[in-house]
C-alpha positions in Angstrom: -25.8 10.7 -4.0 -23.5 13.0 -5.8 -22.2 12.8 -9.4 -20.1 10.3 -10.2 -17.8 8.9 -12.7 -17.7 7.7 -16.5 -20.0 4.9 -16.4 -21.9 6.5 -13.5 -22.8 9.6 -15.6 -23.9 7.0 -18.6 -26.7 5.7 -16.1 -27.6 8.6 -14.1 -31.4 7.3 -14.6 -30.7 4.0 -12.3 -29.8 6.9 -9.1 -32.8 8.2 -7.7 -34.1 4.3 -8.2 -31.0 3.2 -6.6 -31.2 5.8 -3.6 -34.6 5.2 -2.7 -34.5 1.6 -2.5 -31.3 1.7 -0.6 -33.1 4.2 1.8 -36.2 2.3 2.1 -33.8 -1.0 3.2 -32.5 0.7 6.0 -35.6 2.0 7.4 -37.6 -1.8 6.7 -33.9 -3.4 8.5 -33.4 -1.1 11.0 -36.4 0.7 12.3 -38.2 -0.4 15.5 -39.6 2.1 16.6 -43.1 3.3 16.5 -43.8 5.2 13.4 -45.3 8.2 15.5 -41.2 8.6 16.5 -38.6 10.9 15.0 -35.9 8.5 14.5 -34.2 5.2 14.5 -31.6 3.0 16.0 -28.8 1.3 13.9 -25.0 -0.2 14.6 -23.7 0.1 10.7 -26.0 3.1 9.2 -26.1 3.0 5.0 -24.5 6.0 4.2 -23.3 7.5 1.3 -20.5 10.4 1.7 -20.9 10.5 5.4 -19.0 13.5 7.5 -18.4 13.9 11.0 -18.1 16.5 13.5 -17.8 16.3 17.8 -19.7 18.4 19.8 -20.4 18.3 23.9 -19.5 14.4 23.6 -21.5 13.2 20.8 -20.8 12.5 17.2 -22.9 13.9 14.5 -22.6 12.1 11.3 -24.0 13.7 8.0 -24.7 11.8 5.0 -26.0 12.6 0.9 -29.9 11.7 0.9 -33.5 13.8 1.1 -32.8 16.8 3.4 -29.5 15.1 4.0 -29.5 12.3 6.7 -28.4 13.1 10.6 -27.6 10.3 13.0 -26.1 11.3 16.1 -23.6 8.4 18.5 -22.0 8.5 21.9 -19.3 6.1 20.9 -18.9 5.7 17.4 -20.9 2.4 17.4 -24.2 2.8 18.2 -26.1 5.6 16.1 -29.7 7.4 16.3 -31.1 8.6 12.8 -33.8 11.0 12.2 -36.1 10.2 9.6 -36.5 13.4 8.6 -33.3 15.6 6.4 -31.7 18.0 8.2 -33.1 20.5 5.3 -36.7 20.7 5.2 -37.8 23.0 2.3 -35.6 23.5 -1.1 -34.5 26.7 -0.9 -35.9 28.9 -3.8 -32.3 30.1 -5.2 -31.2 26.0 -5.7 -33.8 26.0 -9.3 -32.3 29.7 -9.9 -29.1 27.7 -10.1 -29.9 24.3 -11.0 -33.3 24.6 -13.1 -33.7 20.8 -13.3 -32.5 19.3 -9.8 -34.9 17.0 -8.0 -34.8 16.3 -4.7 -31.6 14.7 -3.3 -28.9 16.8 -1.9 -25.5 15.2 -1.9 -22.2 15.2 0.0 -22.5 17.3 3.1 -19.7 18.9 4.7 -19.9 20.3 8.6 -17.7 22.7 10.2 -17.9 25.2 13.1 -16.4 28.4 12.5 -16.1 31.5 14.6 -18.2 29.9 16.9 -21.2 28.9 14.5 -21.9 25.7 12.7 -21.8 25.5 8.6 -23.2 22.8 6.4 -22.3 22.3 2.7 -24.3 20.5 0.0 -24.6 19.9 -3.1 -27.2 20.5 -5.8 -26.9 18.8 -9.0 -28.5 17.1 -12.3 -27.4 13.9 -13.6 -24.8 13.5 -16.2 -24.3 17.0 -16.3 -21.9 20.0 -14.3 -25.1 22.2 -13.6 -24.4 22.4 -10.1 -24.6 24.2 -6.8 -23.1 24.3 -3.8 -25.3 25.6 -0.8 -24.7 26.6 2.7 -26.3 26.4 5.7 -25.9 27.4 9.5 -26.5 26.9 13.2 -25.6 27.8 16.5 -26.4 24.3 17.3 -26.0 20.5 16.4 -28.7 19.7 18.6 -31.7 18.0 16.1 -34.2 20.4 17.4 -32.6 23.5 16.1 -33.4 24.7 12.4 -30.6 25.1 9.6 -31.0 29.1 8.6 -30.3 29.1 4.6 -27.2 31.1 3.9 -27.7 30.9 -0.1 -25.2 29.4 -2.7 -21.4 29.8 -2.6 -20.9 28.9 -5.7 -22.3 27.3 -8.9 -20.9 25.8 -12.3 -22.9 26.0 -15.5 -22.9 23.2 -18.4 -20.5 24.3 -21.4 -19.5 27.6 -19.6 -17.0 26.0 -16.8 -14.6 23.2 -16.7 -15.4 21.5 -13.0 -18.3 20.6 -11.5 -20.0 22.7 -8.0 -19.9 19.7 -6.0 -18.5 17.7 -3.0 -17.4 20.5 -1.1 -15.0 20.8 1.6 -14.3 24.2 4.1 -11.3 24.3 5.4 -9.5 26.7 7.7 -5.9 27.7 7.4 -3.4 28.2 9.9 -3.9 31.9 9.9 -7.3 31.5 10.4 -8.7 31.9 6.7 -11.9 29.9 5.1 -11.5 27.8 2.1 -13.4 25.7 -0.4 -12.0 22.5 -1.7 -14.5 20.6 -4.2 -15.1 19.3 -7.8 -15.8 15.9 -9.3 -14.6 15.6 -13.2 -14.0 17.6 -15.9 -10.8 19.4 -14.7 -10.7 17.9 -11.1 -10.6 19.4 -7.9 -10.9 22.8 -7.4 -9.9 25.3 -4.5 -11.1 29.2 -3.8 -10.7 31.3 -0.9 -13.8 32.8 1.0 -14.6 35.3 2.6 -15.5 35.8 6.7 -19.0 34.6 5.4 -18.1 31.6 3.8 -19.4 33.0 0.5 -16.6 33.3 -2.4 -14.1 36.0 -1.8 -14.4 39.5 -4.2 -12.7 38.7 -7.3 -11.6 34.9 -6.4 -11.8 32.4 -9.0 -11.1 28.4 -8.6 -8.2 26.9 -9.7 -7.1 23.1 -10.3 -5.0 21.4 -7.8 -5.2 17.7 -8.3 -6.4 15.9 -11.4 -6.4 11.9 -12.0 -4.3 12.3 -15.3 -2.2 15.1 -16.5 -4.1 17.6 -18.8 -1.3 16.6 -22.0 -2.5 12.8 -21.5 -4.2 11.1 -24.0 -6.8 10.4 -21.8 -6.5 13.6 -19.8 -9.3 15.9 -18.8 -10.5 18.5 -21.4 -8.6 21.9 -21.5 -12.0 23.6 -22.6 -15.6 23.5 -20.9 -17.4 20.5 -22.0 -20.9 19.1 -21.5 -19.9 15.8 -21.0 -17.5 14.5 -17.4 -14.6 13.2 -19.2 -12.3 10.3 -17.8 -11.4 12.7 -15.1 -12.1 9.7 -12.3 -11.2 12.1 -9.5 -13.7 14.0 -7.0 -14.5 14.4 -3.0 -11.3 16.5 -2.1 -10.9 17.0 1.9 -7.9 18.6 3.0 -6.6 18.2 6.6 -3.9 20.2 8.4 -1.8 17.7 10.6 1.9 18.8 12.2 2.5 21.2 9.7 1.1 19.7 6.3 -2.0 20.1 4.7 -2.9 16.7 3.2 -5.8 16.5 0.4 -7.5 13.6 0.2 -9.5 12.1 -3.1 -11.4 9.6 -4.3 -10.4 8.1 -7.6 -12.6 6.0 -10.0 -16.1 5.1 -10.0 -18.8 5.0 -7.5 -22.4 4.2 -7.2 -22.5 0.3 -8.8 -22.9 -1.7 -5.9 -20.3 -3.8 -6.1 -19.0 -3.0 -9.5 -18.2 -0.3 -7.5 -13.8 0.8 -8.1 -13.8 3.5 -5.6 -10.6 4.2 -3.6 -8.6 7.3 -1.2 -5.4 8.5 -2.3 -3.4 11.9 -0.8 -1.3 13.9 -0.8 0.4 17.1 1.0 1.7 20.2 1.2 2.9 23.1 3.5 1.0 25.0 1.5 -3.1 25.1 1.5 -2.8 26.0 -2.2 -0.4 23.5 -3.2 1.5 21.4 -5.3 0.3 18.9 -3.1 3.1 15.6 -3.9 2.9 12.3 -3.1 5.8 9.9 -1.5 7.6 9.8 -4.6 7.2 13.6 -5.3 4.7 13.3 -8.1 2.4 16.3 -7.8 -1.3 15.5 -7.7 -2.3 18.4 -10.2 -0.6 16.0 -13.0 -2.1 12.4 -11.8 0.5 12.4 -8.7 -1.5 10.9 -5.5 -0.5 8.0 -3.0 -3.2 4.6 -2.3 -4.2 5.7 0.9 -7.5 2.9 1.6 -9.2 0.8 -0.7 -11.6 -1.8 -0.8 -10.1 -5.6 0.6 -12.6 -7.7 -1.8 -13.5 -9.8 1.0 -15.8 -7.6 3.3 -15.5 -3.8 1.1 -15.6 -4.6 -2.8 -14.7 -0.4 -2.9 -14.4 2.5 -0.4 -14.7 6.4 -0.9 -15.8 9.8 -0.5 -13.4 10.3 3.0 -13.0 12.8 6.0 -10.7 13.0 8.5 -10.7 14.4 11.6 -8.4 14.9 15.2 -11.1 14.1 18.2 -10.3 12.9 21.3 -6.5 12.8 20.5 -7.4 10.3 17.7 -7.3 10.8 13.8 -10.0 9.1 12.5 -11.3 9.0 8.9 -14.7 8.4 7.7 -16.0 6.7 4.5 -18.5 5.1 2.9 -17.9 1.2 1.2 -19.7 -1.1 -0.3 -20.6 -4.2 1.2 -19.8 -8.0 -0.1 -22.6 -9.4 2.4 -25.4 -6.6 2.0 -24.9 -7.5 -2.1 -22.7 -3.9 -2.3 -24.9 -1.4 0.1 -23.2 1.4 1.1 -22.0 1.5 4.6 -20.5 3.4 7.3 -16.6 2.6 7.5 -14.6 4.3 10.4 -10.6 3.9 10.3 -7.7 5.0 12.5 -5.1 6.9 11.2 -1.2 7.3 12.5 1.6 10.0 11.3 4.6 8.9 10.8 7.7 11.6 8.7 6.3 10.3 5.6 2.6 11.7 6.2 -0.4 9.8 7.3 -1.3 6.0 6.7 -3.8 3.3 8.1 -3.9 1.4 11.3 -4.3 -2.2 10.5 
C-alpha cells in the first residue's frame, strides 16, 4: 500500500505485516480453486487503491500489492483474480532510485493511449519521500500478455524535494496532451506535463496544485524539503475531464488503520488542466479549498479513499477502496455512480 499520512508514517513497520495478512485473508476466504490454477473467484475483492479500465466488454481492475493485483469482471460484480502481480521481476532501475524498497508496489494507474496500454506504480520506503514512479506497457489487457518495463518517470529524493513520487495519475487533455497528476504530503499534489512517451517533458518541472492547508497556516505544509511528511493529509490526485471541466479528485486524511481509518474524497474543478481548481464556494484547492465529495457512513464504511472515475458505458462510475465495519476494517472494493449537475459532479444515493 502506498504512503500514507501522519500517524501512518509513525508506524510504517505494522505495513508489510498488515498487507500480507490482509492478502493471505483473501486468498484462505475466497479461493476455491485448485492450487495448480492461476486465479480465483470473489464478489467484493480486498483492494487497496483499485483502478479501472474497459476493454472488449470486460473490466480490469488494478490494485497496490506484490506485482500489483489484476482481477478481471463481466459485470462489475463478479471478479476473477490472478494470484500472481501483473509485474513479475523488480525492474533493476527501481533500487537505482529507491535503494531500500522491498517488495510491494502501490497505487496503479491504467490508461490506453495512442492505441497502447500504460500502467503506473509506485515505488517507495516507509516514512520517507524516496520514491519512484514506474511505467509500464502493453498492447493488451489480456492476462496472458507481458507488461514491457518502460523505466521511471519520475522520482523524489529525501531532503532534496518537497513532494513525494507517488500515486500517480495520466491524464490526457483536450488537445490530446499526456499529463501526470500525483503526490502524497509534504507539499501536496503535484502535476507535470509529459512527453509522447509518457516520460517527463524536456525541462518540465512539478508544481503544487492542491494542498490540505494553505502553505502560511500554522499547520501548513513545509515551504522547504523536509525528511519528514508533514500534516499535509492530502494525496491520490485523479483528474477527470467531464462537459468541459477538469475535476481533481483527493483523498484527505489518514489511511491504512483499519478502522481508525479517516480517509475521505473531496474535488474540485477547473477549465483548465493546470488549474486553480475551486470548490462550490470558490475556495481554490491549492490553499486547503476542496468540496466533501464521499466519505465513510460509519455503519457499513468506517472511511473511504484513494478514487477513480471513469465514463463507461454512458455511466460515470467511481472507484474506491473502504474499510469495512463487518470484516473488522479490511479494505474493500466500493463502486459508486456519479451524476453532473451545473454545479459539478456529486453521488447517486
Amino acid at each position: 500500500m502506498k504512503a500514507s499520512r501522519r500517524l501512518f508514517y509513525l508506524i510504517m513497520s505494522v505495513k508489510p505485516r498488515m498487507l500480507s495478512w490482509a492478502y493471505g485473508l483473501l486468498f484462505s476466504l475466497t479461493i476455491f480453486a485448485q492450487q495448480s490454477t492461476l486465479f480465483f473467484k470473489v464478489d467484493t475483492p480486498i483492494v487497496h487503491d483499485p483502478v479501472l479500465a474497459y476493454d472488449k466488454g470486460l473490466y480490469h481492475l488494478y490494485s497496490t500489492g506484490e506485482g500489483i493485483r489484476h482481477y478481471v469482471s463481466s459485470d462489475l460484480k463478479h471478479w476473477k483474480g490472478w494470484k500472481s502481480g501483473v509485474i513479475q521481476a523488480i525492474p533493476s532501475w527501481v533500487y537505482d532510485s529507491v535503494p531500500e524498497f522491498k517488495h510491494d508496489f502501490w497505487a496503479p494507474d491504467v490508461i490506453k493511449f495512442r492505441g497502447r496500454w500504460y500502467l503506473t506504480y509506485s515505488c517507495s520506503t516507509f516514512g520517507k519521500n524516496t520514491s519512484a514512479i514506474g511505467l509500464l506497457s502493453n498492447s493488451s489487457l489480456n492476462s496472458n500478455e507481458t507488461w514491457q518495463d518502460e523505466g521511471c518517470i519520475i522520482a523524489s529524493r529525501r531532503g532534496r524535494d518537497n513532494w513525494n513520487a507517488i500515486d500517480p495519475n495520466v491524464v490526457v487533455d483536450q488537445k490530446g496532451y499526456p499529463w501526470l497528476v500525483f503526490g502524497s504530503f509534504w507539499d501536496g499534489i503535484q502535476l507535470v506535463s509529459l512527453d509522447s512517451t509518457l516520460h517527463i517533458a524536456p525541462g518540465k518541472r512539478p508544481s503544487t496544485i492542491a494542498r490540505r492547508y494553505a502553505p502560511d497556516n500554522s499547520n501548513g505544509s513545509p515551504r522547504n524539503a523536509l525528511a519528514v511528511a508533514g500534516p499535509n493529509a492530502i494525496e491520490a490526485p485523479f483528474i477527470f475531464f467531464h462537459r468541459g471541466w477538469y475535476y481533481l479528485f483527493v483523498s484527505w486524511n489518514y489511511c491504512c488503520q483499519g478502522l481508525k481509518s479517516t480517509y475521505r474524497i473531496a474535488v474540485g474543478r477547473s477549465r483548465r488542466i493546470t488549474g486553480p481548481y475551486l470548490d462550490r464556494s470558490g475556495r481554490n484547492m491549492l490553499y486547503g479549498g476542496g468540496d466533501i465529495l464521499l466519505e465513510g457512513d460509519r455503519k457499513e464504511i468506517e472511511a473511504l479513499g484513494h478514487c477513480g472515475v471513469y465514463n463507461i458505458q454512458n455511466k460515470l462510475l467511481l472507484v474506491c477502496h473502504g474499510y469495512s465495519i463487518a470484516k473488522a476494517g479490511t479494505p474493500i472494493l466500493l463502486i459508486k455512480e456519479l451524476f453532473a449537475d451545473r454545479k459539478g459532479l456529486s453521488v447517486k444515493r
